[in-house]
FIROPA-507195 format. One record per residue (C-alpha): residue number from 1; residue in one letter; x, y, z. Coordinates in steps of 0.2 Angstrom, whole numbers, plus 5000, padded with zeros to 4 digits. Layout:
N
 num residu   xx   yy   zz
 NUM      A    X    Y    Z
...
***
This chain:
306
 num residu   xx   yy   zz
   1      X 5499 5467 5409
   2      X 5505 5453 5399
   3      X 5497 5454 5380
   4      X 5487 5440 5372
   5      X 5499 5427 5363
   6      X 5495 5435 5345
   7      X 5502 5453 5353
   8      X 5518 5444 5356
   9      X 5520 5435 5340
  10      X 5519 5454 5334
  11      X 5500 5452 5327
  12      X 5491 5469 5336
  13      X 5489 5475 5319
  14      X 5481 5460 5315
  15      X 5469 5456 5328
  16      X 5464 5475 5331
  17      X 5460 5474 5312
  18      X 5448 5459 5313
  19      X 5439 5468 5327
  20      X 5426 5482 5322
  21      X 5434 5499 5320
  22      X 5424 5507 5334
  23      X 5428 5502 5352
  24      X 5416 5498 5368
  25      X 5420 5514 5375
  26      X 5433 5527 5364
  27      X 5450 5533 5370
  28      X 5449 5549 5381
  29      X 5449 5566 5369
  30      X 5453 5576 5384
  31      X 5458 5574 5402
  32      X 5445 5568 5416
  33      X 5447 5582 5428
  34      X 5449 5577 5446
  35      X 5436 5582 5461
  36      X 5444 5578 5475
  37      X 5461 5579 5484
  38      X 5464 5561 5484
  39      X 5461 5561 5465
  40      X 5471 5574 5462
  41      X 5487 5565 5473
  42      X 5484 5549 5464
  43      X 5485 5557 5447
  44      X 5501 5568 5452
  45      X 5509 5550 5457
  46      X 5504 5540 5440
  47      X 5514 5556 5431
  48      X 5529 5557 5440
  49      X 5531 5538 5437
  50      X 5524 5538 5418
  51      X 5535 5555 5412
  52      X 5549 5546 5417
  53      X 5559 5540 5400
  54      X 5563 5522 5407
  55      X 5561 5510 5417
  56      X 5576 5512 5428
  57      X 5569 5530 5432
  58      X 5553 5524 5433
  59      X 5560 5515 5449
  60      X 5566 5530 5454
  61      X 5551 5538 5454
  62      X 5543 5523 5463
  63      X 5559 5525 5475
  64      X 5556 5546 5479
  65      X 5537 5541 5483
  66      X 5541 5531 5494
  67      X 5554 5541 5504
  68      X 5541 5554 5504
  69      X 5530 5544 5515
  70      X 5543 5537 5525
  71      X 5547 5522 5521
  72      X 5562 5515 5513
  73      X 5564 5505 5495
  74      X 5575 5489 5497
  75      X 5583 5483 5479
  76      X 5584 5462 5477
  77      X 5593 5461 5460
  78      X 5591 5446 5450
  79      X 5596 5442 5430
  80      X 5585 5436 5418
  81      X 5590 5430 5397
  82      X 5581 5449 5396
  83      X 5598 5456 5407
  84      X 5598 5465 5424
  85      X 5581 5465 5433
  86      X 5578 5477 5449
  87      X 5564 5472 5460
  88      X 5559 5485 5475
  89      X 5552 5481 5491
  90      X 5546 5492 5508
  91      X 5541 5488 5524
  92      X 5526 5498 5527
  93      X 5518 5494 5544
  94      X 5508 5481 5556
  95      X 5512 5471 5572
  96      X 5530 5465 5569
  97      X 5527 5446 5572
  98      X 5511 5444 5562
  99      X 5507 5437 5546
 100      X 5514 5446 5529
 101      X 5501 5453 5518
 102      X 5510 5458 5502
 103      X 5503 5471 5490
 104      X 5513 5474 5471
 105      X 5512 5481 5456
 106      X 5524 5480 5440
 107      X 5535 5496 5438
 108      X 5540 5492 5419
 109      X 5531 5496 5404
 110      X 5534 5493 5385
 111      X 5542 5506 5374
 112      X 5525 5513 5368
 113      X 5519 5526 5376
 114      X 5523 5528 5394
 115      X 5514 5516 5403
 116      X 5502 5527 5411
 117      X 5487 5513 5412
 118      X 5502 5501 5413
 119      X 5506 5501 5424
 120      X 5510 5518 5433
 121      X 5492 5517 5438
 122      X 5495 5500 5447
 123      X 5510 5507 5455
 124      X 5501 5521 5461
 125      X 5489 5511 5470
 126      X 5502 5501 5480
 127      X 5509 5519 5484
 128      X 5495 5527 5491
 129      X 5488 5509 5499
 130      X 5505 5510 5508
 131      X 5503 5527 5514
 132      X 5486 5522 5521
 133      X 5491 5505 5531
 134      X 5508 5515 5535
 135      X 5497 5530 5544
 136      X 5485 5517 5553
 137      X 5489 5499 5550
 138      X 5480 5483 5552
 139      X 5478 5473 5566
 140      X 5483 5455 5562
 141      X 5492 5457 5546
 142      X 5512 5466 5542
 143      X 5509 5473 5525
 144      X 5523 5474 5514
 145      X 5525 5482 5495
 146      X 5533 5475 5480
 147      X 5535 5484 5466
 148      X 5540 5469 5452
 149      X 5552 5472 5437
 150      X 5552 5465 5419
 151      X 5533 5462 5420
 152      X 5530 5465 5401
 153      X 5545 5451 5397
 154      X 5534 5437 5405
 155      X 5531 5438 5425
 156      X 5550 5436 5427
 157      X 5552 5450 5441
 158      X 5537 5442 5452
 159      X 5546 5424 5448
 160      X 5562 5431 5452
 161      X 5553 5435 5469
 162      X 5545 5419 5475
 163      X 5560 5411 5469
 164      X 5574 5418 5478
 165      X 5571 5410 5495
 166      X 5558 5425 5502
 167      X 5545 5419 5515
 168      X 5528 5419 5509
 169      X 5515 5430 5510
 170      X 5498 5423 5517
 171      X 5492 5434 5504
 172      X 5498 5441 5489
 173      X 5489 5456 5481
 174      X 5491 5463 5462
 175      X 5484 5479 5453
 176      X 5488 5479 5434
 177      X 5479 5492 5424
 178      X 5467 5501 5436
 179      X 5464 5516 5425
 180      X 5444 5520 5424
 181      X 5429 5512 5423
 182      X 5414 5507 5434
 183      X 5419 5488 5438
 184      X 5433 5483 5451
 185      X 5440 5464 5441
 186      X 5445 5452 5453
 187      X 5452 5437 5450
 188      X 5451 5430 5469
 189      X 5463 5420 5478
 190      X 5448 5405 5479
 191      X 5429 5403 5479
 192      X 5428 5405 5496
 193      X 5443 5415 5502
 194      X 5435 5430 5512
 195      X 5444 5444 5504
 196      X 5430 5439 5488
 197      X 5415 5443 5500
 198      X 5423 5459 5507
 199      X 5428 5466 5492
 200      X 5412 5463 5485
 201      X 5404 5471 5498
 202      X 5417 5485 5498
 203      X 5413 5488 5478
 204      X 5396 5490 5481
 205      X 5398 5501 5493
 206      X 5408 5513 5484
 207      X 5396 5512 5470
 208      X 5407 5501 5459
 209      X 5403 5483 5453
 210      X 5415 5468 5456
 211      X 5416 5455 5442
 212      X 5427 5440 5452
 213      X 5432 5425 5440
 214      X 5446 5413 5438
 215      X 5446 5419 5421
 216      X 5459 5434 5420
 217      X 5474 5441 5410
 218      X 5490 5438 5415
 219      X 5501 5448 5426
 220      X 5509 5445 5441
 221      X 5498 5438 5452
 222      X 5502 5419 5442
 223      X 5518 5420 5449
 224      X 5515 5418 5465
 225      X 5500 5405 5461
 226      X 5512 5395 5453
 227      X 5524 5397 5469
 228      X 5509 5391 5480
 229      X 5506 5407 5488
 230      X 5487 5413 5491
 231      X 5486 5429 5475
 232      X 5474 5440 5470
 233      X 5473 5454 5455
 234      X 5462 5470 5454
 235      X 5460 5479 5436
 236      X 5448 5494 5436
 237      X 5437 5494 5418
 238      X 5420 5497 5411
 239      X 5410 5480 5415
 240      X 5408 5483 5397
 241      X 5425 5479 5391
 242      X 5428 5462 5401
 243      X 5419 5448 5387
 244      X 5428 5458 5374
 245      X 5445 5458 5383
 246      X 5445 5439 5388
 247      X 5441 5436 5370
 248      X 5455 5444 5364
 249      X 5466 5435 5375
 250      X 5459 5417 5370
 251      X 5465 5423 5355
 252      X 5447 5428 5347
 253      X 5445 5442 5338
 254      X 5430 5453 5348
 255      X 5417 5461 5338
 256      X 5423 5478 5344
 257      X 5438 5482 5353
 258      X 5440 5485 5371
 259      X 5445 5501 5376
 260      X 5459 5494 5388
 261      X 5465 5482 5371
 262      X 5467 5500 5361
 263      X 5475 5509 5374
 264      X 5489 5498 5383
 265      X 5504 5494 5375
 266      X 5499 5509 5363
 267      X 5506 5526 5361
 268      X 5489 5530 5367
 269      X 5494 5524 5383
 270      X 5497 5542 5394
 271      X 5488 5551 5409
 272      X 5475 5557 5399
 273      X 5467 5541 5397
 274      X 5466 5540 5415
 275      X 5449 5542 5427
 276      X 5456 5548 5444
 277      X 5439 5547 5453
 278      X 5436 5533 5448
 279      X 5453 5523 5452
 280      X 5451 5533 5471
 281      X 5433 5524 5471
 282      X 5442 5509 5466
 283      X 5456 5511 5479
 284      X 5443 5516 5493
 285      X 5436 5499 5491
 286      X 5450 5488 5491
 287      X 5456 5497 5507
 288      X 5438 5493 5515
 289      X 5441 5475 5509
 290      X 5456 5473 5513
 291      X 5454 5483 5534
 292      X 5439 5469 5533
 293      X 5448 5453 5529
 294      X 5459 5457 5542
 295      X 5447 5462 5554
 296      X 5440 5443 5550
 297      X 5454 5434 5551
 298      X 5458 5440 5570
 299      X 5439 5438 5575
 300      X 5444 5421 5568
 301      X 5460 5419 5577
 302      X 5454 5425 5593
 303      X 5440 5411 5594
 304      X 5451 5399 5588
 305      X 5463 5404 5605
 306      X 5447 5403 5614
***
């Protein structure tokens, strides 16, 4: 996730410092222990990518776990004024000739820390998304995975994307920093794009609240709004966090500091800050929103044929 302007003129210290010393909700002391086997999966996928020591090897990591489910990484290359950039993308499933839905999540991270909230938690949710479309895919959409480079240098693996001639995605879908919390943050393609209500009504019925505005960090997801292609982005926080955050990045100071703006970007930035329940609540409801977008498009497709 890209940090507010004042973190990239090299003023954390500062803004953290005008904010109170305590926090909406404090870093993790200890470990959140998973309850489930699909907790326990995700979390062995977010440290195989986050132990790695950069970010070359951390698309190597990306690269195994994805072979491990069958599908194969495909490099595009591109160069950047920041050097060499290495985007990866996989094929994952769907009726040959229908309609790309495109699912991504940035593999790079900053030097401090290691990038365990981000983004190896974004990537981990494209992964295990990909094994579940890839075992029983949708009807009316292909999905496809991208996994973006050079993120945290301003978008440029995502630009780098939409920019080198690829055909566009009906629907672009993000995840940047999905690492606890009781709120799935959309930012929604549109007003009225379906994938809003599904996803609302998939939150809910995970026990999660969705908090959908226009107004959102950057990450990747502007890239391909910029390109014209329909984008979404999913973040999993505490609803408690989300005023604080958005202040931050309109370059105001919040009373207390977000948990998310103390831990990314951070050396606090490892597994241990990470809720595995909750980010498989979080996944579980994308999915459902996902499965039921589709499933509306081709009710919509078919009476439109009709």
């Amino acid at each position: 996730m890209q940090p507010p302007r004042a973190l990239l003129a090299g003023t954390i210290t500062a803004l953290l410092c005008a904010c109170s010393p305590s926090s909406t909700v404090a870093p993790a002391s200890e470990a959140i222990v998973p309850t489930s086997q699909a907790a326990t999966e995700w979390l062995e996928v977010v440290s195989d990518i986050a132990e790695e020591d950069d970010n070359a090897a951390r698309r190597g990591a990306i690269r195994q776990q994805l072979a491990s489910i069958g599908l194969e990484a495909r490099a595009e290359n591109f160069d950047s004024e920041h050097g060499p950039g290495e985007n990866l993308l996989a094929e994952v499933g769907g009726p040959a000739d229908a309609p790309m839905l495109l699912l991504g999540a940035h593999s790079d991270r900053v030097d401090s820390g290691n990038g365990a909230v981000d983004n190896a938690s974004g990537s981990a949710v494209v992964l295990e998304l990909a094994e579940r479309f890839g075992s029983d895919p949708l009807e009316h959409h292909r999905v496809v995975v991208g996994f973006w480079d050079q993120e945290e240098r301003g978008l440029l693996g995502a630009g780098a994307f939409v920019a080198q001639d690829n055909a566009p995605a009906v629907l672009y879908v993000n995840f940047d920093v999905f690492g606890w919390g009781d709120t799935l943050w959309m930012s929604p393609p549109g007003p009225e794009h379906p994938l809003l209500a599904s996803s609302r009504s998939a939150a809910d019925t995970v026990g999660l609240e969705l908090s959908a505005a226009d107004n959102y960090p950057p990450t990747d997801h502007l890239a391909f709004r910029k390109a014209g292609w329909p984008a979404a982005s999913f973040a999993l926080v505490g609803r408690e966090e989300i005023d604080g955050i958005l202040a931050a990045y309109a370059g105001t100071p919040p009373e207390q500091t977000p948990r998310l703006m103390e831990v990314i970007h951070s050396e606090l930035d490892t597994v241990i800050e990470l809720d595995p329940n909750a980010a498989v609540r979080g996944i579980d409801a994308v999915e459902n929103a996902l499965r039921a977008w589709d499933s509306q498009v081709g009710t919509e497709l078919q009476g439109a044929a009709g």
